[in-house]
N, C-alpha and C positions, 0 to 999 in steps of 0.2 A: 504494500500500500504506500501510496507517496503522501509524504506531508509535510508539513514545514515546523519543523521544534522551535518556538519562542522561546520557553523559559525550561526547566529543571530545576526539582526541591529534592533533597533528602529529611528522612529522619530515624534518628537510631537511637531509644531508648524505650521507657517502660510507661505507660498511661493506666493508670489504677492497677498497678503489680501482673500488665499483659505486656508483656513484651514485642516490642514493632521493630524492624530494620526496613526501609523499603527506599528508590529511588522512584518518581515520578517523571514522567516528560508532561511538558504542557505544549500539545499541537495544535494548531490553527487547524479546523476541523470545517468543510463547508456545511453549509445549515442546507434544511431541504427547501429548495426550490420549489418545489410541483406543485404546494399547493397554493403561488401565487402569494405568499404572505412573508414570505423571509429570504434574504440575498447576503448574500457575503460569505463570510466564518465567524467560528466561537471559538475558542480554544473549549481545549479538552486534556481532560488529567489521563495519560495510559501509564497505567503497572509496569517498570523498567528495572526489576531485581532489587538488591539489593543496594545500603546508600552505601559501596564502593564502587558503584556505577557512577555515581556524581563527581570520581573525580576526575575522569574522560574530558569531561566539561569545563576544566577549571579554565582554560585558556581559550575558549570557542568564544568566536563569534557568531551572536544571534540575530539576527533568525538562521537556521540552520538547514536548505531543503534535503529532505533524503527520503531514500527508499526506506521505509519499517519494515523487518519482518515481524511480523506478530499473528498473535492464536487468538481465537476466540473460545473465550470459557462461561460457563453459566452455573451459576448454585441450583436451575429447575425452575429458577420464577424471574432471576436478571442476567443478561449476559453484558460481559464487557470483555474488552483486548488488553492481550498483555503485546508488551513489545519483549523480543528476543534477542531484538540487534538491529543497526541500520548501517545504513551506506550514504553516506554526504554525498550528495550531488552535484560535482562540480558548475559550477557557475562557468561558463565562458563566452 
């Protein structure tokens, strides 16, 4: 899937004695068209492993386009994408 990374957060520590590590991407996501009521992009938060994925990013400039690989997963009532990996798209 192609998309364009704006931003990346991490977080690695404990929220009410549950323990969290995770990186996030934040992608410029387009909105749907079709029903005539919405144009552009949103960003959107996709699941990127753990927060030693964030420090890939320490030196990047953003926005970033690239190819995502990513999965789709579901708990049986929401689905959402993890990302796997990407490829910077060069610009030229």
């Amino acid at each position: 899937m192609q998309g364009q990374i704006v931003g990346v957060k991490k977080f690695s520590g404990q929220i009410e004695g549950k323990a969290f590590d995770y990186c996030r991407l934040i992608v410029a996501t387009p909105l749907d068209s079709t029903q005539g009521n919405a144009l552009g992009s949103s960003a959107t938060e996709y699941d990127f492993g753990t927060s030693a994925n964030f420090e890939q990013f320490k030196t990047a400039q953003f926005p970033i386009d690239a190819n995502l690989n990513v999965e789709i997963v579901t708990t049986g009532k929401t689905q959402k994408l993890k990302v796997h990996g990407f490829q910077a798209i060069k610009k030229g």
